[in-house]
C-alpha positions in Angstrom: 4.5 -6.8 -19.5 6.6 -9.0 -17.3 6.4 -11.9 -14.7 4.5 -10.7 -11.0 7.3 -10.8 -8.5 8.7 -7.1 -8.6 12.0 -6.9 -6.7 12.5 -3.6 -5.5 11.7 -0.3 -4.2 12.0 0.7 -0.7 8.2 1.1 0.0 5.3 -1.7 1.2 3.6 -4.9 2.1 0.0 -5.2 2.3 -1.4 -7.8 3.5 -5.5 -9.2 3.7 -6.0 -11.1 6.0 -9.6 -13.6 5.5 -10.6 -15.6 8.8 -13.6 -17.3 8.9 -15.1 -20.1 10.6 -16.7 -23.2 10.7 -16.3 -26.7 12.2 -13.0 -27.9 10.4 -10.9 -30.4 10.8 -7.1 -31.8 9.6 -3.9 -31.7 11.7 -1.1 -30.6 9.1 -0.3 -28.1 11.8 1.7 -25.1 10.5 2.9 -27.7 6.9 2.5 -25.3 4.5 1.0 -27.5 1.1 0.4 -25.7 -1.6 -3.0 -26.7 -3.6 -2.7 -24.7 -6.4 -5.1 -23.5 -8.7 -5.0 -25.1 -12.1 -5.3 -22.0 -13.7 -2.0 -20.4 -14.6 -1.5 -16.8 -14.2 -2.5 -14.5 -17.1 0.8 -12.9 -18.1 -1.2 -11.1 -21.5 -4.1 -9.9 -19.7 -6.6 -8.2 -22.7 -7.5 -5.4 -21.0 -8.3 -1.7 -22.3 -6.2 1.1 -21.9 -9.5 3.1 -20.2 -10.4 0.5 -18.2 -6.2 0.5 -16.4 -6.8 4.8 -16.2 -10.2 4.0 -14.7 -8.4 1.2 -12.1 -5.8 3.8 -11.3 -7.8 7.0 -11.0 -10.2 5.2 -8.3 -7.6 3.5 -6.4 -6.2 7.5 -6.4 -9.7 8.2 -5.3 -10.1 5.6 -2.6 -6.2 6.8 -1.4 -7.4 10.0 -0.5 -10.8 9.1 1.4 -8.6 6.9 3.7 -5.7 9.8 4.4 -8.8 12.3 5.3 -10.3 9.5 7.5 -7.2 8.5 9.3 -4.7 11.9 9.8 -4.6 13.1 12.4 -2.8 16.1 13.1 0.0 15.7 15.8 1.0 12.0 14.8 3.1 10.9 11.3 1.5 9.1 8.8 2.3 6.4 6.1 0.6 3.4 4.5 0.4 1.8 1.2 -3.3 2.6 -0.8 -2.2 0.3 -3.5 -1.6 -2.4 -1.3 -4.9 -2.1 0.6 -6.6 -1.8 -2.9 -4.6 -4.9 -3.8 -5.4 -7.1 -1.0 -9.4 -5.8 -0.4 -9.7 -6.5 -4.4 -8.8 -10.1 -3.3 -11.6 -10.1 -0.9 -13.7 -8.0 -3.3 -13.5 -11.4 -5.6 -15.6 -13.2 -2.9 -17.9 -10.6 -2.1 -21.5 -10.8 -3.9 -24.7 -8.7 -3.7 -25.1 -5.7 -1.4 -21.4 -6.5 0.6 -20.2 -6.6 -2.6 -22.1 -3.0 -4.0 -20.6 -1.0 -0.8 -17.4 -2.4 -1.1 -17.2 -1.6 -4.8 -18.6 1.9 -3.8 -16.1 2.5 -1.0 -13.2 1.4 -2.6 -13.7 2.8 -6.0 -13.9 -0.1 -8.3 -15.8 0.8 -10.9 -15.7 -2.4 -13.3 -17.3 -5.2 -13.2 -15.8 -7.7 -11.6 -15.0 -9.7 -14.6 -12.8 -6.6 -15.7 -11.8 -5.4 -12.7 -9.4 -8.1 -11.5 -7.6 -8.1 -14.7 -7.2 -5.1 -15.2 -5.4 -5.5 -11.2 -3.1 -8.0 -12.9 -2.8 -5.4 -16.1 -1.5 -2.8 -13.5 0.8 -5.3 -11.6 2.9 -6.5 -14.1 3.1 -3.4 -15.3 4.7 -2.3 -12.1 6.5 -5.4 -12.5 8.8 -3.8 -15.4 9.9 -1.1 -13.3 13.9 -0.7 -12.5 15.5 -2.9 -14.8 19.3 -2.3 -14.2 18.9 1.0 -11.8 20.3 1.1 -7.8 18.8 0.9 -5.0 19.0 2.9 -1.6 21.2 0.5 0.2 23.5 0.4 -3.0 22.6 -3.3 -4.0 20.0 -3.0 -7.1 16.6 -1.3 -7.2 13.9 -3.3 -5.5 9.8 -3.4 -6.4 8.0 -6.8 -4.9 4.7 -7.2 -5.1 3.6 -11.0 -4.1 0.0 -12.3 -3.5 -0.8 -15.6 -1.6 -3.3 -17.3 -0.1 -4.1 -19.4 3.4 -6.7 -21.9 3.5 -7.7 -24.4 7.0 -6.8 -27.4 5.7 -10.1 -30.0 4.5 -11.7 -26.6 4.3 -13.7 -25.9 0.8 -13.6 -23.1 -0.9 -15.0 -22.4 -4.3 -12.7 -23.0 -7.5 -14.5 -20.1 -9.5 -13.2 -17.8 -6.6 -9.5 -19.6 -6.2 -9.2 -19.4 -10.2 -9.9 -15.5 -10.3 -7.1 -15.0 -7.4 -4.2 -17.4 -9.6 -5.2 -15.8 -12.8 -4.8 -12.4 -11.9 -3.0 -12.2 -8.3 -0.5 -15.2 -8.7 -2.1 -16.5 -5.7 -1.8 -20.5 -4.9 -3.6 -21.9 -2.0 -1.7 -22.9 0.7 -3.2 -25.2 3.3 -2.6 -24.8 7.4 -4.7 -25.9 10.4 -5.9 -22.9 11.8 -7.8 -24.9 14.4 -5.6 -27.1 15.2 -2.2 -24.7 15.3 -3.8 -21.3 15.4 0.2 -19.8 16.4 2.2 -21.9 14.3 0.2 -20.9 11.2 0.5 -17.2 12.2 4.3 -17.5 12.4 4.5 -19.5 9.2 2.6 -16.5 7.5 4.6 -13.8 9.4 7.8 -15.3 8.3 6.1 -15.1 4.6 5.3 -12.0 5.1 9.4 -10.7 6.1 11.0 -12.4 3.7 8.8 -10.7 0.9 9.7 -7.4 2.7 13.4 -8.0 3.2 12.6 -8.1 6.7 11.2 -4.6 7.4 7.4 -5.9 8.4 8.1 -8.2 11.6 4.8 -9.7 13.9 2.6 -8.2 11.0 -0.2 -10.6 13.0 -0.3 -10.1 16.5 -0.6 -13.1 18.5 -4.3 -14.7 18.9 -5.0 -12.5 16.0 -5.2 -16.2 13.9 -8.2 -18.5 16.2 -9.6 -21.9 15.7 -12.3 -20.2 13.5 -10.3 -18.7 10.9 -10.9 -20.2 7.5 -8.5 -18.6 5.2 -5.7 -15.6 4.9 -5.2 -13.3 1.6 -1.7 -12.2 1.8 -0.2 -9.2 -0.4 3.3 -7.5 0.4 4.7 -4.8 -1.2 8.5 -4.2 -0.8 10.2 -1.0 -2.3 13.8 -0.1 -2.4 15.6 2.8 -4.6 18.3 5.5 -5.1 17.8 9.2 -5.8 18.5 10.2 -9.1 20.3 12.8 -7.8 21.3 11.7 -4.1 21.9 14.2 -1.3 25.8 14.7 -0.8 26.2 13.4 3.0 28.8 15.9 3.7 26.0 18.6 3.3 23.5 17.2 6.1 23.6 19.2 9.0 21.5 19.6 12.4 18.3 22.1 11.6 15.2 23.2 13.0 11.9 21.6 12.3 8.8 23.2 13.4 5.9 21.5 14.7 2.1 22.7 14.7 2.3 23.3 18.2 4.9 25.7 17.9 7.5 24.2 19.4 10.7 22.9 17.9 12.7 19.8 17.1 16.1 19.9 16.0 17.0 16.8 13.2 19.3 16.2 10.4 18.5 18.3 7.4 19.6 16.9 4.2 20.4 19.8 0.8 20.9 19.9 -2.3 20.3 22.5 -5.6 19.1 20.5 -8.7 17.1 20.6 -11.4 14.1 18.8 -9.8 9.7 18.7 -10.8 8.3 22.2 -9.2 5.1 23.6 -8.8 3.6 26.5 -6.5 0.0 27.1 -6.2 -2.1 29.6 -3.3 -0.7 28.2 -0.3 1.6 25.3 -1.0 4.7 24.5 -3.1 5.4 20.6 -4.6 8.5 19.3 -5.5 9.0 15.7 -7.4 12.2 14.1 -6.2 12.9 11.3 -9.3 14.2 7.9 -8.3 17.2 6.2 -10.5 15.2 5.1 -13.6 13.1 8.1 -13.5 10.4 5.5 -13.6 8.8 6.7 -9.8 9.2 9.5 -8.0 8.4 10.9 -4.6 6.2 13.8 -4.8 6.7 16.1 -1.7 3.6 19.0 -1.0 4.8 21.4 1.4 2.1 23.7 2.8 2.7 27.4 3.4 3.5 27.5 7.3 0.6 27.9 9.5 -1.6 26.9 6.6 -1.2 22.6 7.3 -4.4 22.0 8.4 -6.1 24.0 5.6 -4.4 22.0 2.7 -4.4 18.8 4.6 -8.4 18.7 4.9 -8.8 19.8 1.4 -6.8 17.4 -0.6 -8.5 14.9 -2.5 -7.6 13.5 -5.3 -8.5 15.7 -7.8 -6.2 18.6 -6.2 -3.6 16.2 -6.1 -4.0 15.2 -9.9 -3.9 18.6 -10.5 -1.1 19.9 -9.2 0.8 17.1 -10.2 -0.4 18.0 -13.9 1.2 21.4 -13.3 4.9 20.3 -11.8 7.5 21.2 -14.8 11.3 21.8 -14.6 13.2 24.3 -12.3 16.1 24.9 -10.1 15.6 23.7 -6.8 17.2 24.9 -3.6 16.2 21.8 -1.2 16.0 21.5 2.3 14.9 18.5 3.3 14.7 16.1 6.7 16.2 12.9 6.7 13.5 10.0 8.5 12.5 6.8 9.6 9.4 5.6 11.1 6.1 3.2 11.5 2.6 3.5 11.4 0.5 0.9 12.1 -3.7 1.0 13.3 -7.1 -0.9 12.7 -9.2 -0.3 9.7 -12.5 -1.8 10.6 -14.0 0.9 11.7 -12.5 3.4 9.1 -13.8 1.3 6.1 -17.2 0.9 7.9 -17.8 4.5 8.2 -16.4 4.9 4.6 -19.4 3.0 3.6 -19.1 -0.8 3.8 -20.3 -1.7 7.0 -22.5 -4.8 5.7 -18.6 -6.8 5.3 -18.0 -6.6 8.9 -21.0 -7.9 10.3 -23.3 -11.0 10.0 -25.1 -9.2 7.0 -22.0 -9.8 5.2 -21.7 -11.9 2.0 -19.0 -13.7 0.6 -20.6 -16.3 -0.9 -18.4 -15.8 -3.8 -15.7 -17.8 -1.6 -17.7 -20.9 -0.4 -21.3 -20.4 -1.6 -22.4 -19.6 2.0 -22.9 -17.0 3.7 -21.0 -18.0 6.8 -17.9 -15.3 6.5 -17.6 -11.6 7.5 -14.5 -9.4 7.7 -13.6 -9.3 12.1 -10.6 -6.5 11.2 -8.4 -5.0 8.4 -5.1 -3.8 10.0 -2.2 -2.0 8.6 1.0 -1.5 9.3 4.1 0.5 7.2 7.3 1.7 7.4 9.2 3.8 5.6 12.7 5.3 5.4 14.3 8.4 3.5 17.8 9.9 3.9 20.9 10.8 1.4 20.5 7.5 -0.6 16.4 7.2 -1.3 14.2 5.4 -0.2 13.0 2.1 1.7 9.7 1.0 2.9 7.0 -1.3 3.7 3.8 -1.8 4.6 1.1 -4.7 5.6 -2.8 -5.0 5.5 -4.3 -7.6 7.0 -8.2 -8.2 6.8 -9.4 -10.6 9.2 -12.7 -12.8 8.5 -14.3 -14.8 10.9 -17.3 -17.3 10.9 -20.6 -15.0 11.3 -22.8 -16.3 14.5 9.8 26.1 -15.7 13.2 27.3 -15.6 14.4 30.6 -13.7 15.6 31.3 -10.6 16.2 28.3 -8.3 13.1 28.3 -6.1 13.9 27.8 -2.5 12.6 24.9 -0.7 12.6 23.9 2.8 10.8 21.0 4.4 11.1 22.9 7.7 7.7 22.3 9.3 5.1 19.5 8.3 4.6 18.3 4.6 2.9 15.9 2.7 4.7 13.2 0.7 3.6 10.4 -2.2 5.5 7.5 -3.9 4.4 7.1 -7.4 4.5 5.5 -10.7 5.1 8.0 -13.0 3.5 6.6 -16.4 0.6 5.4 -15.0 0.4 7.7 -12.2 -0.5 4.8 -9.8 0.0 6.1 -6.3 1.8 3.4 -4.4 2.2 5.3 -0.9 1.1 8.3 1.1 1.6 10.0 3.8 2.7 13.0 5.8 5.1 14.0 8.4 4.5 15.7 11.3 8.1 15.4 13.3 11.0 13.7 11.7 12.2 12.8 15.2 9.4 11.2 16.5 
């Protein structure tokens, strides 16, 4: 396993956002000094093969509770679940009695906390060996980051049990700004983090006044994700098509083809496809519903369907049809993760003692926002989470495929089966 700072892959930024508050005080305004743990990052993490499948299979778990909580049917989707895993296990870290039960329970993190943030590192810089010498979308070289930090009010205290956990297994140093003092500059200082970890793709991820006088401290994670096709779409090829909505009306886009030897499966109502990146390390895994038949699949995929028909793709010839796209998502978790079944972490019943060793901190918001990109090249995308705390008071014939009316995509890691991103679209041209 490698070093934490992935550079590559066209696909996310998450980013956890902790605000809390209490009478501070300091005036480094938005200086950025970085107090960093004494504890260097674990780069050997001793963690069991079962306890990385148990990691990945409920972060799977937790990816498809949030897509049936937060499709809806007439808007595109995409976000990054490993990202908001990554950044809530940050908070997670802090988080101690019942807060700390219903946010294990909703998130599906079934170790113990003394395994479970390794076994997060485990995962990471396992990622972090991804693409070694393969392309990119944009033709420069193939892109996974995944960086961690952290943003403290300056003479504010925070535990050293809880700040050691986050530069052991997240890479994350404390940097100090005066929230109270220079409530904007700080959130431009972190925004500007935040863009050059995602080459720029996640702008304003914190809205202004989202940062107040009371905020105590930022968890930062971005994901960025940029690569080529393994077998890229010949340009010449893409022509204008017809996509159709649910509504039954019709957009007309560009329509990308291509015949190739790609993953396949078919199943009682859908067909998948696996599209390999350059590497054939990840892979987007497409899941096309039979027409008419979107909402059906949609509200019955979990993540055991998913695992399964992802256990059943094998080799075939591939008659592709597929639409080329770009676009943004971006909405408020609070309420979402609160009905999921951790509603204790957003009000003054909340504990995260584990962070200051009061009981003075609850989470205000967790908001995400992603973007992704596909056309002729691959892929390139990004995505942001930010949780807000504030101070409590087989072969054949080719099979024909054509992504000609609203589908269901996935990035993944294809050895571990992590799912970095998910999502569906609903019209290419909105």
């Amino acid at each position: 396993m490698h070093k934490n700072m992935l550079r590559g892959i066209s696909i996310g930024v998450a980013l956890a956002l902790v605000a809390a508050g209490l009478a501070g005080c300091g005036s480094k305004g938005a200086s950025a000094e970085v107090l960093q743990s004494k504890k260097p990052r674990v780069t050997l993490p001793d963690v069991d093969e079962t306890d990385l499948a148990e990691l990945i299979a409920g972060n799977s778990g937790f990816a498809f509770d949030l897509y049936q909580a937060i499709r809806k049917e007439d808007a595109n989707l995409f976000y990054s679940p490993y990202s908001i895993s990554l950044a809530l296990a940050m908070t997670h870290a802090g988080a101690r009695g019942e807060t700390e039960r219903q946010m294990a329970e909703t998130l599906h993190f079934t170790l113990s906390q003394d395994r479970l943030h390794p076994t997060f590192n485990a995962l990471d810089l396992e990622l972090a060996t991804r693409g070694e010498g393969a392309e990119g979308q944009d033709e420069g070289r193939f892109r996974l980051s995944i960086a961690n930090s952290i943003w403290g009010q300056t003479d504010y205290s925070f535990l050293g049990e809880f700040l050691d956990v986050l530069a052991e297994n997240y890479g994350a140093g404390l940097r100090v700004l005066d929230f109270q003092k220079a409530a904007d500059d700080s959130r431009i200082v972190i925004n500007d983090w935040v863009s050059d970890e995602t080459e720029g793709k996640i702008e304003d991820l914190l809205p202004p006044n989202s940062i107040t006088p009371l905020t105590r401290l930022v968890l930062t994670n971005a994901i960025y994700f940029n690569a080529a096709w393994l077998y890229p779409f010949e340009k010449e090829l893409t022509h204008d098509g017809t996509f159709h909505l649910l509504d039954g009306s019709q957009v007309t886009v560009p329509m990308m083809e291509q015949t190739e030897r790609f993953g396949y499966a078919e199943g009682e109502g859908y067909q998948a496809v696996e599209l390999p990146y350059v590497g054939r390390e990840l892979s987007m895994v497409i899941l096309l519903p039979a027409a008419g038949r979107f909402e059906e699949f949609a509200s019955a995929l979990d993540a055991e369907q998913a695992a399964s028909i992802l256990k059943g793709i094998g080799g075939q010839e591939v008659d592709l049809t597929m639409p080329r796209f770009t676009y943004e998502s971006s909405f408020s978790l609070k309420d979402t993760l609160a009905d999921l079944g951790m509603p204790d972490a957003f009000t003054g019943a909340a504990d995260f003692s584990g962070m200051t060793g009061t009981r003075e901190l609850f989470i205000d918001d967790v908001i995400h926002k992603a973007f992704v990109s596909v056309d002729e090249a691959g892929t390139e995308a990004a995505a942001a989470t930010a949780v807000m705390m504030a101070l409590s008071a087989a072969p054949g014939m080719p099979q024909e495929v054509t992504l000609d009316h609203p589908f269901i995509f996935m990035i993944r890691d294809i050895e571990t089966g992590a799912i970095l991103f998910l999502g569906h679209v609903m019209n290419p041209a909105a």
